[in-house]
C-alpha positions as CSV (number, residue, x, y, z in Angstrom):
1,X,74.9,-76.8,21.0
2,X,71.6,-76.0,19.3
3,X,70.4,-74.7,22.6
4,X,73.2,-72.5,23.5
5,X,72.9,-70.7,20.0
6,X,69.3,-70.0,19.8
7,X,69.6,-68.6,23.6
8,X,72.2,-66.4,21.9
9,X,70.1,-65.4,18.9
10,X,67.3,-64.1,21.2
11,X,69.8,-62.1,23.6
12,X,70.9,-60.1,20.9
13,X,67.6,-59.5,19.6
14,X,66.6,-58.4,22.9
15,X,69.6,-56.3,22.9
16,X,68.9,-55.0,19.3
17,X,65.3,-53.6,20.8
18,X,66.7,-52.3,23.8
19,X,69.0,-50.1,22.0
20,X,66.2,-49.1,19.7
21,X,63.7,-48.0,22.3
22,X,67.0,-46.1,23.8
23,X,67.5,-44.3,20.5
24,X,63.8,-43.4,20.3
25,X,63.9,-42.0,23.5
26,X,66.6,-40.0,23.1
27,X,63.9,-38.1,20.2
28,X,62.1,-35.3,22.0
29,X,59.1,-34.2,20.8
30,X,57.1,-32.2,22.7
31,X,54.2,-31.5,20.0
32,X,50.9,-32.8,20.0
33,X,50.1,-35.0,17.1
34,X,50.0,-32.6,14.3
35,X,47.2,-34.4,12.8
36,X,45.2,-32.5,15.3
37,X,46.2,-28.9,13.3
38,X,44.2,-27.8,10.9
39,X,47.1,-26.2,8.9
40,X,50.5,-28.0,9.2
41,X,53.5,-27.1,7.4
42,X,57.5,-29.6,7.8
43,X,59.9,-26.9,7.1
44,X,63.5,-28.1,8.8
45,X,66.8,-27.9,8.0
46,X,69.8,-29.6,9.8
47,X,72.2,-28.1,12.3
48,X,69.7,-27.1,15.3
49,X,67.1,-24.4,13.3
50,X,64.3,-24.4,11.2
51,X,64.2,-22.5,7.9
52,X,62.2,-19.2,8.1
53,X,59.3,-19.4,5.9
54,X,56.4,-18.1,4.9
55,X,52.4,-19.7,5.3
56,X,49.4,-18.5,3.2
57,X,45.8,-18.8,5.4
58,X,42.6,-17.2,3.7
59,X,40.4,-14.4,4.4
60,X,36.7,-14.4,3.4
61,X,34.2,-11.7,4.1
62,X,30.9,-12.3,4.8
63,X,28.2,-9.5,3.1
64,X,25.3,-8.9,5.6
65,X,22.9,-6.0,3.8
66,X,19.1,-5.5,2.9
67,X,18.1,-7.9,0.0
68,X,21.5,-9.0,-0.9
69,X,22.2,-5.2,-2.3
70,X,25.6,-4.7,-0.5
71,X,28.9,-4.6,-2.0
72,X,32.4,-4.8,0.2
73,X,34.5,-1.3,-0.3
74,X,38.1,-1.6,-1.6
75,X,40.0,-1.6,1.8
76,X,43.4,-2.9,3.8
77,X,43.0,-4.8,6.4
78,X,46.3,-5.2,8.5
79,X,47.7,-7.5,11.6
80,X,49.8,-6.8,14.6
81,X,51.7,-9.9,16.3
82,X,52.1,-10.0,20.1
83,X,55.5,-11.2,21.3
84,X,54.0,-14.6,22.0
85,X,54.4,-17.2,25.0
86,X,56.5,-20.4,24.9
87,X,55.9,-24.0,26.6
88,X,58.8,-26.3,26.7
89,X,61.5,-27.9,27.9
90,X,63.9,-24.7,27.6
91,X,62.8,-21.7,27.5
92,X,64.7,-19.6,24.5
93,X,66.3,-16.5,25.4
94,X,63.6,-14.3,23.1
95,X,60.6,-15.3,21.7
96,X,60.9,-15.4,17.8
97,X,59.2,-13.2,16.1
98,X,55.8,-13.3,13.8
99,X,54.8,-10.8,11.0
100,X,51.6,-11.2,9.0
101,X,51.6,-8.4,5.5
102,X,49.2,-6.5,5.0
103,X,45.9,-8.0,2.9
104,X,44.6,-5.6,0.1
105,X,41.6,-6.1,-1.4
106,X,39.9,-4.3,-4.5
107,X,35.9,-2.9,-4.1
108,X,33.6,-6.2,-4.5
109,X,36.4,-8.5,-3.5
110,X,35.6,-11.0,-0.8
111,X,38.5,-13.5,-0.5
112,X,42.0,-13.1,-0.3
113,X,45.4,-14.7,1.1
114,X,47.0,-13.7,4.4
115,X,50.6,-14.0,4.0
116,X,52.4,-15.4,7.2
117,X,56.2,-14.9,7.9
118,X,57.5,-17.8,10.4
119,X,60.9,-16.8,12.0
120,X,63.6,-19.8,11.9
121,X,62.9,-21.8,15.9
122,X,66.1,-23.3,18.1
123,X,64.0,-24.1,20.8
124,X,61.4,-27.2,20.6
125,X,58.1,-26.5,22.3
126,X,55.4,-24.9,21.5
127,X,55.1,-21.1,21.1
128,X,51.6,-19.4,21.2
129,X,51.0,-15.4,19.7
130,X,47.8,-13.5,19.9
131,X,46.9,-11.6,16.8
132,X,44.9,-8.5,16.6
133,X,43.4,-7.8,13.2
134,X,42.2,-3.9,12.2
135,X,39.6,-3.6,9.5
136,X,39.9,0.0,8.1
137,X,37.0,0.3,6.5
138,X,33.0,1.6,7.9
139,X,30.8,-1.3,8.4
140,X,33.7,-3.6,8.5
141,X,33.6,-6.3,11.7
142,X,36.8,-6.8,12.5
143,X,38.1,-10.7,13.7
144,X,38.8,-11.1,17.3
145,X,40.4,-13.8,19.8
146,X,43.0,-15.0,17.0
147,X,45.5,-16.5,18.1
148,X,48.7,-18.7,16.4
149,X,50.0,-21.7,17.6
150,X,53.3,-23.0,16.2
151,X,55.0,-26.6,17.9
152,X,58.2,-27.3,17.1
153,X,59.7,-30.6,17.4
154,X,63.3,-32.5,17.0
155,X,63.6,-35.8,15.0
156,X,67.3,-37.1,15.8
157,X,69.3,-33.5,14.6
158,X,66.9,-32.2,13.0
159,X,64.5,-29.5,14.2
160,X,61.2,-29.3,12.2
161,X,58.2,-27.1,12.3
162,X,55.3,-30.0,12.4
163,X,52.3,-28.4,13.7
164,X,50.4,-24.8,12.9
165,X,47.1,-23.9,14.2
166,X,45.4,-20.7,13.8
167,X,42.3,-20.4,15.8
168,X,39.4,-17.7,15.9
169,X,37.7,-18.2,19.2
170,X,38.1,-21.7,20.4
171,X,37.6,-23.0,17.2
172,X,40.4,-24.1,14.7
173,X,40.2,-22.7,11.4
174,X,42.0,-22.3,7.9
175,X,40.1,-19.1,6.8
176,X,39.6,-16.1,8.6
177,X,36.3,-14.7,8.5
178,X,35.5,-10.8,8.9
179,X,31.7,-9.2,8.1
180,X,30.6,-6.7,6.6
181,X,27.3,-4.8,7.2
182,X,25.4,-2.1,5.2
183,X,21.4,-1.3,5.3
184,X,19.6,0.6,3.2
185,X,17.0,4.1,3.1
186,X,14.0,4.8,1.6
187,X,12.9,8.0,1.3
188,X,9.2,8.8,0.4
189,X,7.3,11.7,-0.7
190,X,3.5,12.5,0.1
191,X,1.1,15.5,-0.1
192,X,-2.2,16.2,1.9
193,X,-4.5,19.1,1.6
194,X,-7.2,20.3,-0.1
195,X,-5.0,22.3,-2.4
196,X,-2.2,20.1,-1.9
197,X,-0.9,19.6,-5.7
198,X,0.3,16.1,-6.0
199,X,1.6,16.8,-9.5
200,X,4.2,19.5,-7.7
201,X,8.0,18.1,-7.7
202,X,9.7,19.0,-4.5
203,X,13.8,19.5,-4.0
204,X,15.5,16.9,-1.6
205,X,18.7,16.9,0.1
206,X,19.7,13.6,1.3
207,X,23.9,14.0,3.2
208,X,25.6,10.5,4.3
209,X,28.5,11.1,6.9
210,X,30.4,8.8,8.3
211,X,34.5,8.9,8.4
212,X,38.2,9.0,6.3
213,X,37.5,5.1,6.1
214,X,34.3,5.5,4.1
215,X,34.7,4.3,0.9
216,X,31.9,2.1,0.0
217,X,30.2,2.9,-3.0
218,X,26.5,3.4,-2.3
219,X,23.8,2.3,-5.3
220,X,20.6,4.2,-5.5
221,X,17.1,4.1,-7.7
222,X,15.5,7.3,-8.3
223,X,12.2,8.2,-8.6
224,X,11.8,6.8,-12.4
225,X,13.5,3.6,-11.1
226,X,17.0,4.5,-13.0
227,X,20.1,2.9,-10.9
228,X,23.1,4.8,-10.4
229,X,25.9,5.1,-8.3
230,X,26.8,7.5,-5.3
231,X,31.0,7.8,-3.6
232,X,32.0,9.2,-1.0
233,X,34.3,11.9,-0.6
234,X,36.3,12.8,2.6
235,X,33.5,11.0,4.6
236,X,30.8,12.7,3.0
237,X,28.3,11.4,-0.1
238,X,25.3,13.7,-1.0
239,X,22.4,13.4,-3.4
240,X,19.6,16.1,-4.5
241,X,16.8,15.3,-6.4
242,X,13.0,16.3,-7.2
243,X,10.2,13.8,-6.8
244,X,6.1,13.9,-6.6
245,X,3.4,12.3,-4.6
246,X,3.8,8.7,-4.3
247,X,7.5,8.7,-5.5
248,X,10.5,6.7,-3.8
249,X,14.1,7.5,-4.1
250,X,15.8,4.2,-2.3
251,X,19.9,3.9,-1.2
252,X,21.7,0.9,-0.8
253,X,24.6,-0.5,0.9
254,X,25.2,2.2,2.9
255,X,27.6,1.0,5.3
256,X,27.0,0.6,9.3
257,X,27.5,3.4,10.9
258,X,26.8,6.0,8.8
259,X,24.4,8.7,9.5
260,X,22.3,10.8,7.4
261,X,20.6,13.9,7.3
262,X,17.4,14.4,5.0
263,X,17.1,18.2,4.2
264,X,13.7,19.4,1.9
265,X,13.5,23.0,0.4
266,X,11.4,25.7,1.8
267,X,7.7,25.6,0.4
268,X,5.7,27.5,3.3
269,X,5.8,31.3,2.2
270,X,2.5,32.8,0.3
271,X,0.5,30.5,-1.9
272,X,-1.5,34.0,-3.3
273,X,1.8,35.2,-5.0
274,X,3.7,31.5,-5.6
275,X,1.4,28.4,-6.2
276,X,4.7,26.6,-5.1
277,X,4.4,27.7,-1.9
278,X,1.9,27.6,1.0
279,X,2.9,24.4,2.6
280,X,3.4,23.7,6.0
281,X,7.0,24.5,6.5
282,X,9.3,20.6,6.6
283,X,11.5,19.8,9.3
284,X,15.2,18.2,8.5
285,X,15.4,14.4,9.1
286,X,19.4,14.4,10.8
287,X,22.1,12.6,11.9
288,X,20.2,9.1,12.1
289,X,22.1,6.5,11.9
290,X,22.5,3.1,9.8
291,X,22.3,0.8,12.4
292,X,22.0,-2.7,10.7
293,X,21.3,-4.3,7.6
294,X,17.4,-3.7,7.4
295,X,15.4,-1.9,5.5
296,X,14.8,2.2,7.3
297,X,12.1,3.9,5.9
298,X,11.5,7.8,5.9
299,X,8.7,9.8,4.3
300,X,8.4,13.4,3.8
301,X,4.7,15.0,3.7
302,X,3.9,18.0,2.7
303,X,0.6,20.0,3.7
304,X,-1.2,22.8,1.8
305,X,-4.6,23.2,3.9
306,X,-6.6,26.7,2.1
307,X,-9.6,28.1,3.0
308,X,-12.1,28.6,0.7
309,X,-14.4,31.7,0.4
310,X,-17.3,30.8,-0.9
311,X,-19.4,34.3,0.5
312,X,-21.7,31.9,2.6
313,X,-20.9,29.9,6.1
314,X,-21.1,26.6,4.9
315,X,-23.1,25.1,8.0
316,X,-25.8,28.2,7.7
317,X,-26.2,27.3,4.0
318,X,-29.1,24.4,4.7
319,X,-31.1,26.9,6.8
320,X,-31.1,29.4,4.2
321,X,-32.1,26.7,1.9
322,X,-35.3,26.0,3.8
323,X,-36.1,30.3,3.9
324,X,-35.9,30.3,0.4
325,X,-38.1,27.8,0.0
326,X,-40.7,28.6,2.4
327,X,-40.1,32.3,1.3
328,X,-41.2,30.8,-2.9
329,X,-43.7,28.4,-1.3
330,X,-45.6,31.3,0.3
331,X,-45.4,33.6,-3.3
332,X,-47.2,31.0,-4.6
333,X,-49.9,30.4,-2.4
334,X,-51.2,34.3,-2.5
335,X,-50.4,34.5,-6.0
336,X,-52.8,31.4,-6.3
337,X,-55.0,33.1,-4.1
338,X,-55.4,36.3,-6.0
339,X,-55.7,34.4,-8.7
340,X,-59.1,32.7,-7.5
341,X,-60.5,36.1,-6.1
């Protein structure tokens, strides 16, 4: 009797586990573990649909300028979805759709939050959308190869959102990372000549174009090292200022991309009526271009080469030196002479 009931007890244990294993089967889940997501979110609800929600995943902007001068512009930076792909089981009739908001960020600010509005799923699987970011503003690097996978499973009637990945490249990441470039100019002044008048202050002209989405602020030290500030207005910044011989004016964090044109007054003309004047005539440094981060250098020389008239050639002067002489030395010698007669 003893027999016969513990062959019993282990039939319906066996049973038990078979309708177990049954009951997990009957779970699909086509999702790859979601440990394996760098971002993972469980938003369900019962009765066949996720619950629309919304994700957060951060921005950070890297600043690449000359000596750590430069300084991120206030700017939008905005995201377009593409109607994305699905891999399952069943295919849904549409694709659900993905919007990302806009990210707004003041001057200076480097790190923000990228809002991310998740549509409610039906379908289990795994749906994959390529994102396209657009960074408005000059020497802004925009992010490329995003991409945002969502995998959506079922656990008995419930259908859950277990997995989000956002990638940039190949590579997995909870932060979104832009760059932003700027260099920096320094322009120099120097005067040659032997009437060149190093104490003489010269009028500069220094224009910065580059576009509507220029709106970094550049810095810039003038000749008596004070700092200020220089905006840009519809694409355009412009300085003028007066320096001397051996005198810097230096700009920083102009963005990538820019160009500038380096413009000098007119100091040729007639150094006998204007003692300003008389140099050789400048030409306009323009439309180079900020290229990258370094350092570009531009110096502006100016040239006042007189002649002197001095009523003798120079180069005769020796030989009339020696006449002279010879002419004395022979005065002497008769007058020393007459003397002695």
């Amino acid at each position: 009797m003893k027999k016969i009931l513990a062959i019993l007890l282990v039939m319906m244990l066996a049973l038990i586990s078979v309708a177990a294993y049954a009951a997990d089967e009957t779970t699909e889940n086509t999702s790859t573990d979601p440990a394996d997501y760098v971002v993972q979110a469980n938003t369900s609800i019962s009765g066949g649909q996720t619950a629309a929600t919304t994700i957060t995943i951060s921005k950070k902007i890297n600043v690449v300028s000359y000596d750590n001068t430069g300084k991120t512009p206030a700017q939008e930076i905005s995201f377009s979805v593409g109607e994305g792909t699905f891999s399952g089981a069943t295919t849904p009739q549409s694709i659900p759709v993905v919007t990302i908001d806009t990210l707004t960020l003041t001057e200076g600010k480097t790190e923000g939050d990228i809002n991310i509005h998740l549509p409610a799923y039906t379908n289990i699987g795994t749906y994959t959308y390529n994102v396209t970011e657009t960074a408005s503003a000059t020497g802004m690097v925009a992010a490329t190869n995003l991409k945002l996978k969502i995998t959506v499973t079922r656990q008995g009637e419930v259908i859950t959102v277990s997995g989000i990945a956002f990638y940039q490249g190949d590579t997995k990441t909870d932060e979104i990372e832009n760059v932003y470039q700027a260099g920096s100019l320094k322009v120099g002044k120097t005067v040659t000549g032997n009437m060149g008048d190093i104490n003489q202050s010269f009028e500069v002209t220094v224009t910065f174009t580059g576009d509507a989405n220029t709106k970094s602020t550049i810095s810039y030290t003038d000749p008596d090292g004070v700092k200020s500030d220089l905006s840009f207005t519809n694409g355009t910044a412009t300085k003028v200022f007066s320096f001397k011989h051996g005198q810097t004016v230096q700009f920083d964090n102009i963005p990538v991309g820019v160009t500038y044109t380096i413009h000098e007054e007119d100091y040729s003309g007639d150094y006998s009526s204007d003692a300003t004047k008389g140099y050789d005539k400048v030409s306009d440094v323009s439309n180079k271009a900020i290229s990258d981060s370094t350092l570009s250098n531009e110096t502006i020389t100016n040239h006042r080469e007189v002649t002197i008239d001095t009523g003798v050639e120079l180069e005769t002067l020796p030989y009339v030196m020696i006449m002279v002489l010879a002419l004395a030395g022979a005065a002497l010698l008769l007058a020393h002479r007459r003397k002695e007669q």
